[in-house]
Backbone as a ProteinNet text record, in pm:
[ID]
protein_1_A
[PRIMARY]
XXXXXXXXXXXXXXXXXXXXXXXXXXXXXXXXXXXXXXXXXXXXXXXXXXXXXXXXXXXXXXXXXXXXXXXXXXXXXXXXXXXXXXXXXXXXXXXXXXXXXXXXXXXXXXXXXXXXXXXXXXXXXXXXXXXXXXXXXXXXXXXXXXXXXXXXXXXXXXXXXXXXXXXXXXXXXXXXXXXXX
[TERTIARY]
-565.5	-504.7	-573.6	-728.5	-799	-742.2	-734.2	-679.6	-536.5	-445.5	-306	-330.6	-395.6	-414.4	-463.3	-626.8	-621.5	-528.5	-438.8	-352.4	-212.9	-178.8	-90.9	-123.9	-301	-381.9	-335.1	-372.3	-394.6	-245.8	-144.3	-34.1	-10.1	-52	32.4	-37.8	-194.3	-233.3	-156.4	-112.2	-60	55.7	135.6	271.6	281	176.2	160.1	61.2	3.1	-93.9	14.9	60.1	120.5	274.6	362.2	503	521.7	451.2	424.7	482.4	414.7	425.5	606.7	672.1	829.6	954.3	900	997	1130.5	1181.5	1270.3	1405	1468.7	1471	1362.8	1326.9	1226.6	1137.3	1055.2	971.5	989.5	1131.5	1159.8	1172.7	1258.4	1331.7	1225.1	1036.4	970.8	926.2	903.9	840.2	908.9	1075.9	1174.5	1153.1	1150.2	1146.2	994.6	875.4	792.6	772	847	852.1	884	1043.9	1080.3	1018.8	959.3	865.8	760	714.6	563.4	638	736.4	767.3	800.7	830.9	900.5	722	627.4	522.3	415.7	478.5	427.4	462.1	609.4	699.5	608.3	611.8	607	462.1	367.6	226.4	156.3	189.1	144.3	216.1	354.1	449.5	514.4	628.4	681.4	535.6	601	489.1	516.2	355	332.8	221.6	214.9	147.5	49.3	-30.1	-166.4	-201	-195.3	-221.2	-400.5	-464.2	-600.5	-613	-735.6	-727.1	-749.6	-726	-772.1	-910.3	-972.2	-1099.2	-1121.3	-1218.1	-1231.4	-1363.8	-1355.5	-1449.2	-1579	-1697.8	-1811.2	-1834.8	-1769.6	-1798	-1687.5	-1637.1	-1490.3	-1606.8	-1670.6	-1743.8	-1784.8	-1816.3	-1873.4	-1741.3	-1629.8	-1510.3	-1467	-1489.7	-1438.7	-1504.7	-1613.8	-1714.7	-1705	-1712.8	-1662.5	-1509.9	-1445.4	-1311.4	-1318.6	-1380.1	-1429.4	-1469.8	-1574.7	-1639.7	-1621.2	-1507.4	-1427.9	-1309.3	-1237	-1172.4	-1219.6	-1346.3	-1394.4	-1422.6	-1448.1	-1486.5	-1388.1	-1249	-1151.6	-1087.9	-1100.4	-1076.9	-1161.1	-1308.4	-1350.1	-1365.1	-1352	-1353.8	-1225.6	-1109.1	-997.7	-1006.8	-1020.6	-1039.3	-1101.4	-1170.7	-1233.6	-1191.7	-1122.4	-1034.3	-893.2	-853.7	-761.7	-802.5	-908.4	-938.9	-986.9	-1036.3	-1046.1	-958.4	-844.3	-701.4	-596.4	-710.9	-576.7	-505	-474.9	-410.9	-406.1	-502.2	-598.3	-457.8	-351.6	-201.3	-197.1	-233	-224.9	-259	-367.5	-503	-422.5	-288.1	-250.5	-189.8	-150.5	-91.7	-164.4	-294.3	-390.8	-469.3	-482.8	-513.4	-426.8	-322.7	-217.2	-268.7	-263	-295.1	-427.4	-557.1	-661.8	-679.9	-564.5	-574.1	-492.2	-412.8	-302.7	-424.7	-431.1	-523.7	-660.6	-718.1	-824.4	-772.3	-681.1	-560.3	-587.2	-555	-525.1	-654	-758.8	-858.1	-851.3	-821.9	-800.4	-703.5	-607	-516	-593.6	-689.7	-717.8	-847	-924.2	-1058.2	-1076.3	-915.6	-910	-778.7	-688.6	-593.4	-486.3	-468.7	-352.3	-214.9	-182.9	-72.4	5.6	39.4	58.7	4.8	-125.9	-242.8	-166.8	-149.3	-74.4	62.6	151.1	285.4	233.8	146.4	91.7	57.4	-60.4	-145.5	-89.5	4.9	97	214.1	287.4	372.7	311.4	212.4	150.5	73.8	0.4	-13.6	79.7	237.3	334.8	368.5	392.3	491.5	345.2	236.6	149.4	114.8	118.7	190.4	276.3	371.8	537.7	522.1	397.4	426	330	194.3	88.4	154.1	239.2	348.7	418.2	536.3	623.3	579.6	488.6	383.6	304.2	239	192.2	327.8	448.8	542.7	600.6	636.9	728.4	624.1	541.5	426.7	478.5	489.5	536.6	433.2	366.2	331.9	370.3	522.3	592.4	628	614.5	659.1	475.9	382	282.7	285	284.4	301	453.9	510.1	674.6	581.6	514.1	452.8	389.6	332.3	193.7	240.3	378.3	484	551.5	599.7	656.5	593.6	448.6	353.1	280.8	272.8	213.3	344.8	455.4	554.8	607	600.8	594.6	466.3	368.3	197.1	271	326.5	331.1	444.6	548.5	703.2	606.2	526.4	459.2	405.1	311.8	233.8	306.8	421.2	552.2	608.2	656	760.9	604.5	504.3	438.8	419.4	447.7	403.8	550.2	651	745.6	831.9	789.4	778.8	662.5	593	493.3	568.6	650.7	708.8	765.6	855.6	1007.5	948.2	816.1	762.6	768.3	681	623.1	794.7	866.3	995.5	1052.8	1038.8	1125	1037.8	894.1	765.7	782.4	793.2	781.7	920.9	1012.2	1171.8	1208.1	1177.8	1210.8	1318.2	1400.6	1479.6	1515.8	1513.3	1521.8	1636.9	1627.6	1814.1	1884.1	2024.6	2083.8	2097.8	2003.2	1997.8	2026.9
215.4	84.1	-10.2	9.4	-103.1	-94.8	34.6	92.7	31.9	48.7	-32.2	-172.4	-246.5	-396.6	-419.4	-351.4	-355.9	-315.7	-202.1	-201.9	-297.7	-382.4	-482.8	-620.8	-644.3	-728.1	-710.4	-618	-590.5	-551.4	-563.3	-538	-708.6	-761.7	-948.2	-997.8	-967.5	-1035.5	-1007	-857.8	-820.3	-883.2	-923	-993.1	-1159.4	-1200.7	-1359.7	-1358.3	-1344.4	-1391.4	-1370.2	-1291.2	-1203.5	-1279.2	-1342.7	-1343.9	-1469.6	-1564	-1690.4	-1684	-1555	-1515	-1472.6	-1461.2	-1402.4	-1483.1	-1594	-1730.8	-1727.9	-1839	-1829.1	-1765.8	-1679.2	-1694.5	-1581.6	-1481.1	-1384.4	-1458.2	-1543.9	-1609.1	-1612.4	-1656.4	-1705.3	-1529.9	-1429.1	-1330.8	-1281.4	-1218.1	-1160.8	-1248.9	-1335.1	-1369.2	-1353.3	-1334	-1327.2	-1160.6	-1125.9	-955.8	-909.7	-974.7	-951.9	-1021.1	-1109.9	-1136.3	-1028.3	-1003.2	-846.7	-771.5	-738.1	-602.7	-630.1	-682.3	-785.4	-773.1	-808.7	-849.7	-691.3	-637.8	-472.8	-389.8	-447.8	-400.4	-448.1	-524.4	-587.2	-520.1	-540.9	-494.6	-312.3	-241.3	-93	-33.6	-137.4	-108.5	-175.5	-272.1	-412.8	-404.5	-385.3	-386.6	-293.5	-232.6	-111.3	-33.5	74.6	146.6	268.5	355.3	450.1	511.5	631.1	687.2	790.4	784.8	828.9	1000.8	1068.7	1259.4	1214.4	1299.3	1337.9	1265.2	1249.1	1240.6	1362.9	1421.2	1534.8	1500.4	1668.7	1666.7	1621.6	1502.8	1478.1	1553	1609.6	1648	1656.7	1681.2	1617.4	1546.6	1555.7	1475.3	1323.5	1307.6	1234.1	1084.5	1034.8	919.1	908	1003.7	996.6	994.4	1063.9	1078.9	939.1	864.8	708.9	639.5	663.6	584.9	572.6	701.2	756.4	722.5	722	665	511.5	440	311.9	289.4	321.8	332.8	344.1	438.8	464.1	339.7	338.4	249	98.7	61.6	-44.2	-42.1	92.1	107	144	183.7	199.9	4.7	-24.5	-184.4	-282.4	-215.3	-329.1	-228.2	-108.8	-39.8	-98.2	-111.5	-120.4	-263.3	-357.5	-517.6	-513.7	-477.8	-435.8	-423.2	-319.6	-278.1	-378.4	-419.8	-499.3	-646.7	-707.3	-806.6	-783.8	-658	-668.6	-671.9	-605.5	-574.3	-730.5	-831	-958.8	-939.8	-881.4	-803.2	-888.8	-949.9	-926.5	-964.7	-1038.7	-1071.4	-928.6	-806.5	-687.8	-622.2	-716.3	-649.6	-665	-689.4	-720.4	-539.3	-499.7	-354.9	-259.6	-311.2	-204.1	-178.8	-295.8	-327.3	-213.1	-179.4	-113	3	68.2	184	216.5	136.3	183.8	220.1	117.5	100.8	255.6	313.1	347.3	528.4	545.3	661.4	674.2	557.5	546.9	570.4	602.6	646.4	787.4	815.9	992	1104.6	1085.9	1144.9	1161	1041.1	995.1	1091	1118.8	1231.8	1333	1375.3	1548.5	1503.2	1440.8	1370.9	1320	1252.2	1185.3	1275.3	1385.6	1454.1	1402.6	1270.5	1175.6	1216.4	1253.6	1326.2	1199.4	1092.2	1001	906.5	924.9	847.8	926.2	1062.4	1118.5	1028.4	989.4	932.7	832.3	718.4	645.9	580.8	653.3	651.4	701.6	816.8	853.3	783.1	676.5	609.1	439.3	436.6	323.5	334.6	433.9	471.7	470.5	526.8	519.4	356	265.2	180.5	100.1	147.3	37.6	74.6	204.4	269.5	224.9	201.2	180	-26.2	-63.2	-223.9	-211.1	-143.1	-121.5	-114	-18.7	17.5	-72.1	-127.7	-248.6	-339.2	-377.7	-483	-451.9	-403.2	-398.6	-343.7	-292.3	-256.8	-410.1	-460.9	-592.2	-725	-679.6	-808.2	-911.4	-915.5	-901.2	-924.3	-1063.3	-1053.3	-1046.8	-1087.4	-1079.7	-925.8	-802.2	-713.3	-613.5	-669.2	-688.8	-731.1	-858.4	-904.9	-800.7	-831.6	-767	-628.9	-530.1	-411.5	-433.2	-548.8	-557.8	-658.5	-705.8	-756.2	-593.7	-532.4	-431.9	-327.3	-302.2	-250.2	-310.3	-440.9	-497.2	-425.8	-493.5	-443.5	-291.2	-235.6	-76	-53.9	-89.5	-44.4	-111.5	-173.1	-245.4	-193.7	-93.5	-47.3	111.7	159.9	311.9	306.4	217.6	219.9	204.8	109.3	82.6	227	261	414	506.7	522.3	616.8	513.6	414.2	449.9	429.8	392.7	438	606.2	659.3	831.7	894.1	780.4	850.8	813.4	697.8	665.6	791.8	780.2	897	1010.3	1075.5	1174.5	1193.2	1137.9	1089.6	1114.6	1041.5	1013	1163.8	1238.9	1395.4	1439.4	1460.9	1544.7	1520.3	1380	1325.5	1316	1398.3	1352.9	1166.7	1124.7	974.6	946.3	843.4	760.8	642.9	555.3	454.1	369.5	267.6	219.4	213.1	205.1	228.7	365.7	464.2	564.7	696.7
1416.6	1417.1	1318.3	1284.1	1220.4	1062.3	1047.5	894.8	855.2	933	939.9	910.6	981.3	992.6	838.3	761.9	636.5	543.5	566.1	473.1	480	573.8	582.9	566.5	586.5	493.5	344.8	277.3	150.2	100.7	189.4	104.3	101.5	181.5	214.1	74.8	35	-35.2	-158.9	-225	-322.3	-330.2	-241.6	-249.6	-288.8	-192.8	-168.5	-320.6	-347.9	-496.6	-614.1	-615.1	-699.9	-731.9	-613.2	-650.5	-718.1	-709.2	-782	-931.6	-957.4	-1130.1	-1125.5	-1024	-1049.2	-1125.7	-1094.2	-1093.1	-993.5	-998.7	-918.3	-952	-825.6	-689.2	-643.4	-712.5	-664.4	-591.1	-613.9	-592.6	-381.4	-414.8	-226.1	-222.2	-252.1	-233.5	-170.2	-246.3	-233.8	-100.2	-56.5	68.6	176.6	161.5	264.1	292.4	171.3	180.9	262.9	230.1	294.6	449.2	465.8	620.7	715	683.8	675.5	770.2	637.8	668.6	742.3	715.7	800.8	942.8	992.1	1137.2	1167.4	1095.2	1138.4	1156.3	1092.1	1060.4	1256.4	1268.4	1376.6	1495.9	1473.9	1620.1	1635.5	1511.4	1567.6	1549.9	1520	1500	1617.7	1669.8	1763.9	1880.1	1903.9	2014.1	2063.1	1973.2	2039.9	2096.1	2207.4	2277.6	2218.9	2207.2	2136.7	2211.8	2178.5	2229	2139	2162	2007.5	2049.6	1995.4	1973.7	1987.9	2005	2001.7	1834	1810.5	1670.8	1650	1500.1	1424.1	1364.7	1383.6	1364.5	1236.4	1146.3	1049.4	954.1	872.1	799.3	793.4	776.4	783.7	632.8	592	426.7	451.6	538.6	545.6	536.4	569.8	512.3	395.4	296.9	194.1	85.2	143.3	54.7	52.9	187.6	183.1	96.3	115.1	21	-121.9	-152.6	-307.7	-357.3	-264.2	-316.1	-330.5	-240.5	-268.7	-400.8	-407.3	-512.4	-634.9	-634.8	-771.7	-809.2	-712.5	-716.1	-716.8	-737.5	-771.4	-902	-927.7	-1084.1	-1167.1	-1125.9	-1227.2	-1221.7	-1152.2	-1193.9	-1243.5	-1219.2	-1366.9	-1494.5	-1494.7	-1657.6	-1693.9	-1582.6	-1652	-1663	-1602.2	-1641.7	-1750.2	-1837.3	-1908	-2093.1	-2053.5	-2119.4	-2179.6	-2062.5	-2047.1	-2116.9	-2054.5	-2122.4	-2299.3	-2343.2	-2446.5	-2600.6	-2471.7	-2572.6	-2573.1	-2473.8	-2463.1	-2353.4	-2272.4	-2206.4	-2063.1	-1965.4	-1915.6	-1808.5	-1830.4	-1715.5	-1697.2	-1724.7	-1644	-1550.3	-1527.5	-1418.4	-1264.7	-1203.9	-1102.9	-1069.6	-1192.9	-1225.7	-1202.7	-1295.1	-1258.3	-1117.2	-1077.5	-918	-825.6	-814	-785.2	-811.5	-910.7	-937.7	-890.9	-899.6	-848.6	-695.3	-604.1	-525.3	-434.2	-503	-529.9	-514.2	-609.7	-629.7	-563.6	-488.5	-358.6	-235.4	-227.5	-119.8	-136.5	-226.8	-226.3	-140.9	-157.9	-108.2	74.3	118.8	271.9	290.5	243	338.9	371.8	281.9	378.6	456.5	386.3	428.9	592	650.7	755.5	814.8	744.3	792.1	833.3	748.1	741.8	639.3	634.6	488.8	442.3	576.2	474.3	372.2	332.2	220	123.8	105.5	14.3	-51.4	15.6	31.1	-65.9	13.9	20	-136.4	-184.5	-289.1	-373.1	-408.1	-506.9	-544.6	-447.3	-452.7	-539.2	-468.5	-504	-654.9	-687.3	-824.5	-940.8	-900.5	-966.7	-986	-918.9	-906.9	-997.4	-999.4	-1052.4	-1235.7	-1214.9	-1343.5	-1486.7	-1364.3	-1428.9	-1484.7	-1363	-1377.7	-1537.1	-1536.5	-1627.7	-1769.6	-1738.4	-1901.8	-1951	-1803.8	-1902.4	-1924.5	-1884.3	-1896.6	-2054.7	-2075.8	-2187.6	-2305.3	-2288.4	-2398.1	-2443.5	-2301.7	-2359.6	-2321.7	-2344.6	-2316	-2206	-2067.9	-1950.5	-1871.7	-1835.4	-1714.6	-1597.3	-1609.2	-1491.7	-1447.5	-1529.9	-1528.9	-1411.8	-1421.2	-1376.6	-1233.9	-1211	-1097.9	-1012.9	-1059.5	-946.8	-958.5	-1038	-943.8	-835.3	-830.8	-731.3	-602.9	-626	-504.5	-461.3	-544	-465.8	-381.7	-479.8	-372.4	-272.1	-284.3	-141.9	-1.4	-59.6	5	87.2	-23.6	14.4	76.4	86.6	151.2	290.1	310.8	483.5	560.9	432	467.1	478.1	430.8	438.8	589	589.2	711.5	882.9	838.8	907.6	1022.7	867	885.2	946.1	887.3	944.9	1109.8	1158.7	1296	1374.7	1303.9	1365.9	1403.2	1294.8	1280.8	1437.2	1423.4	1510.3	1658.8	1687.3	1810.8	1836.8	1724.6	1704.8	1765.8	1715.6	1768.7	1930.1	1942.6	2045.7	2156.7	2156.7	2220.3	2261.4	2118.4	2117	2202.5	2217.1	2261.3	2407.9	2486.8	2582	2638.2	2588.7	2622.6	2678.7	2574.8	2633.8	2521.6	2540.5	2480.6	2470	2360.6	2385	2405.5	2409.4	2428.1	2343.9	2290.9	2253.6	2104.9	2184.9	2085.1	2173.3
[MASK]
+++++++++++++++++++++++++++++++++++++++++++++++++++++++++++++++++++++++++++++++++++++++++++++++++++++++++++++++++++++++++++++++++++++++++++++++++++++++++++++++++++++++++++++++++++++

């Protein structure tokens, strides 16, 4: 649960810092869109009832993989701030944020035996990718920011679906049903 709460932290901040740069109407669109999800993020992480599996056994390296993914991912955003600021660039660093953030994900699926960090961190790598590129082709900060609104977004719609998947489970396993389903 504590992991959810940071990643719906860290998707709000990517949205709310970030959509300013959209102009209007995005500007309202992205906060309506993240209410959204935010309240859907609430209802099935916070409210709907669920019921939790044993955890799976975690690694004996699974702290150090956290760590190290930390770690890296602190350091692919200031090599890449870096970089970025030296090329002029530096309205990109919201993109690259994404991607670092994005690929510090990936390790946690086997590390913690989560498969969705996989989903997760590959999805989020891409979309921060794609903002990194058009952003630097058509000199685009806005093309920057809307990656790092859509991935705040998608990080709170991933975490979402993975604990509503986990109800769904849960429901088939336990023969329960809910209402009107």
């Amino acid at each position: 649960m504590w992991g959810t709460t940071i990643g719906a932290a860290g998707g709000t901040v990517f949205v709310m810092v970030n959509r300013g740069e959209l102009g209007d109407p995005w500007t309202t669109v992205a906060a309506l869109v993240w209410l959204v999800v935010f309240a859907a993020y609430l209802w099935f992480v916070l409210v709907a009832p669920r019921w939790f599996e044993a955890p799976a056994p975690i690694g004996r390296y699974a702290g150090l993989v956290y760590v190290g993914s930390v770690v890296g991912m602190l350091l692919l955003i200031r090599l890449g701030s870096a970089l970025l600021d030296q090329a002029g660039r530096d309205e990109l660093r919201p993109a690259l944020i994404v991607v670092a953030v994005g690929l510090h994900f990936l390790p946690f699926a086997t590390a913690f035996a989560t498969p969705m960090f996989t989903r997760l961190g590959a999805v989020m790598a891409g979309i921060g990718a794609v903002g990194l590129g058009a952003g630097w082709v058509y000199a685009d900060a806005a093309a920057s920011a809307s990656a790092a609104v859509v991935a705040g977004i998608v990080m709170i719609a991933v975490i979402t679906a993975d604990a509503f998947g986990s109800a769904e489970r849960d429901e088939v396993e336990e023969g329960l049903t809910r209402p009107g389903r």
